[in-house]
GUFIVO-978248 format. One record per residue (C-alpha): residue number from 1; residue in one letter; x, y, z. Coordinates in Angstrom, 2 decimals. Layout:
residues N
NUM | a | X | Y | Z
...
end
This chain:
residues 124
1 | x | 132.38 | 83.21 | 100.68
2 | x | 136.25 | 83.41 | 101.44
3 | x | 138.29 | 80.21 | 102.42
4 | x | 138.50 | 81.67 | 106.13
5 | x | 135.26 | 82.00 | 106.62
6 | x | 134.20 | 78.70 | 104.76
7 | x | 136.84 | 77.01 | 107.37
8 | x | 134.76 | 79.03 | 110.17
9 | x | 131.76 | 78.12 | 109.62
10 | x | 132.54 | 74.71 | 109.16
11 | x | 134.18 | 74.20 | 112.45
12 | x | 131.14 | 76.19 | 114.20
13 | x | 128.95 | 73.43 | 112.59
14 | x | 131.37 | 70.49 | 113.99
15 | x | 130.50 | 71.94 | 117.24
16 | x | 127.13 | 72.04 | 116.87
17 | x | 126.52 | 68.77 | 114.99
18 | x | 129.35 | 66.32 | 116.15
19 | x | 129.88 | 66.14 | 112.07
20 | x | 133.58 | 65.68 | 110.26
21 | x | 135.23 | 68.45 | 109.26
22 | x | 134.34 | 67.31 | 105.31
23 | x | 130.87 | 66.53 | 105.81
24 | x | 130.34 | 70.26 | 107.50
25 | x | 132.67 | 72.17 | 105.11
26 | x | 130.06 | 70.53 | 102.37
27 | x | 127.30 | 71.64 | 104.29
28 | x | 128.30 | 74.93 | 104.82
29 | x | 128.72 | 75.54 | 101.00
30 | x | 125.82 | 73.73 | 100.17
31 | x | 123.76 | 76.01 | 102.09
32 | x | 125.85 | 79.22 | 100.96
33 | x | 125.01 | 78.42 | 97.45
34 | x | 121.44 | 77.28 | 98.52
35 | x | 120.74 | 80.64 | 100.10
36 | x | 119.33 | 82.89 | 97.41
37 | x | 116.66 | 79.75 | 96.42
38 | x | 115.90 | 79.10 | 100.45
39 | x | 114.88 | 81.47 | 103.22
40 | x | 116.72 | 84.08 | 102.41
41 | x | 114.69 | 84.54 | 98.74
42 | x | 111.63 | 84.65 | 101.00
43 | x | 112.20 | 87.43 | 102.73
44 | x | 112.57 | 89.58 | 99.65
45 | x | 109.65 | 88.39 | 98.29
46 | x | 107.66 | 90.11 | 101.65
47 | x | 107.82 | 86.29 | 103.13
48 | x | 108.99 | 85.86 | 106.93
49 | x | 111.53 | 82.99 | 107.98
50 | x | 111.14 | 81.31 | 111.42
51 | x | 114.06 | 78.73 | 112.09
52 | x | 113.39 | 75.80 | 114.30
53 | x | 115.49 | 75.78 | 117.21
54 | x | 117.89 | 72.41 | 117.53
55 | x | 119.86 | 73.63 | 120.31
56 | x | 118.05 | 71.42 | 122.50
57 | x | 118.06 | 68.11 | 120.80
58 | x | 120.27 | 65.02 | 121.25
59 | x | 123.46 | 64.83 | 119.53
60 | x | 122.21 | 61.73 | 117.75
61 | x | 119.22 | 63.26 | 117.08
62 | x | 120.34 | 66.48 | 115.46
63 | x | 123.37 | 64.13 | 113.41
64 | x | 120.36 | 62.36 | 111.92
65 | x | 117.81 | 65.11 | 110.98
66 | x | 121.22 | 66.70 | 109.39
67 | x | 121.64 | 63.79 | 107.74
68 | x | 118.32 | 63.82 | 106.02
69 | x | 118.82 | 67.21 | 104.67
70 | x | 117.60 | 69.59 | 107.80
71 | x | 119.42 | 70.70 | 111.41
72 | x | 120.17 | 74.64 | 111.91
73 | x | 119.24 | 76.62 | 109.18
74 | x | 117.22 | 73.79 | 107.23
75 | x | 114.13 | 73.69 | 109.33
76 | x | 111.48 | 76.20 | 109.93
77 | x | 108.13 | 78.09 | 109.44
78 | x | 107.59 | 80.46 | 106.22
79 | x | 105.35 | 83.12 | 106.57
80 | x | 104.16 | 84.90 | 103.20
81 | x | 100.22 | 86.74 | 102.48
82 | x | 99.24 | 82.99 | 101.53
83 | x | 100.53 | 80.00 | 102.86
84 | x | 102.28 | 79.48 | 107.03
85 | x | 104.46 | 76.51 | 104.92
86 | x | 106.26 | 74.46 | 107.76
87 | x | 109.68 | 72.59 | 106.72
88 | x | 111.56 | 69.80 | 108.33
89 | x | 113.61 | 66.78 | 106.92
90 | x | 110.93 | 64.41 | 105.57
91 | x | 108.04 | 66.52 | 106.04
92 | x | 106.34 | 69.54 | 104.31
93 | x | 103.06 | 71.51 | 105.29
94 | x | 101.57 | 74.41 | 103.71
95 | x | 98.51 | 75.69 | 105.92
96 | x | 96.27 | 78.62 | 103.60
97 | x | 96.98 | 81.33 | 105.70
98 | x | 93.08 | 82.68 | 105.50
99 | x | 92.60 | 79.27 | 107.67
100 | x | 94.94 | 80.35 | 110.10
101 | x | 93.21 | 82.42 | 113.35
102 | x | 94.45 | 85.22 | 115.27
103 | x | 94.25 | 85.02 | 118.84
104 | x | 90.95 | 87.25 | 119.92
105 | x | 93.04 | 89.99 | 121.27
106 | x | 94.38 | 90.91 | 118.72
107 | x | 91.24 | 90.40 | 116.82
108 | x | 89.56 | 92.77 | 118.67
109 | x | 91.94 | 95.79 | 118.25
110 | x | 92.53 | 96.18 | 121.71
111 | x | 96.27 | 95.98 | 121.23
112 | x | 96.83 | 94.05 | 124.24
113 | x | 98.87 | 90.58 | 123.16
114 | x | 96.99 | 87.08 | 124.23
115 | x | 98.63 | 83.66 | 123.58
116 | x | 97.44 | 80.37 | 123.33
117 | x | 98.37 | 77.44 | 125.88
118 | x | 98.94 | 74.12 | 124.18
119 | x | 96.53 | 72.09 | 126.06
120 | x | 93.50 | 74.03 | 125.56
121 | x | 93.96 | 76.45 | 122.87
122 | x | 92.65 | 78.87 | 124.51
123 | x | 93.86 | 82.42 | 125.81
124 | x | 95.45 | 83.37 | 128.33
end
């Protein structure tokens, strides 16, 4: 990654995060250097990345989970033909994906898409 774009992308993340310009520079090559061992080796093993959205969360908030090793680009859902593996700072899950249920739409070929409500879990 060139100088200029190193700079770049660490001033984008001082916008986003409220961070100093050394602490997202850092960042920003950690996670360059990180890439081909985090999602982006995933998705050439046939696995699906599904970042977790921050763009709503408190300035505090989003200083602290970065922090702790997550914020943009550090938290998400893997998808692969085994395991829905959910990531955030201080937590890991790995759910067997044969436990994991389709809604019954989709189960039942009809092509038509269905989603689930959080309260009830049921279709609608």
């Amino acid at each position: 990654m060139s100088h200029d774009k190193v700079r770049a992308a660490a001033r984008k993340r001082m916008a986003e995060t409220g961070e100093p310009y050394a602490i997202a520079r850092r960042e920003v090559i950690k996670n360059h250097q990180e890439a081909g061992a985090g999602p982006g080796a995933a998705s050439s093993s046939g696995a699906r990345w599904f970042a977790i959205d921050y763009s709503d969360m408190g300035r505090v908030s989003l200083r602290t989970d970065t922090l702790r090793g997550g914020g943009p680009g550090r938290g998400g859902v893997e998808l692969n033909s085994t395991v829905l593996r959910v990531v955030m700072p201080g937590f890991h899950l790995d759910i067997p994906r044969e436990s994991v249920d389709r809604p019954p739409a989709l189960r039942a070929g009809s092509g038509e898409q269905s989603g689930y409500t959080a309260a009830t879990g049921a279709g609608s």
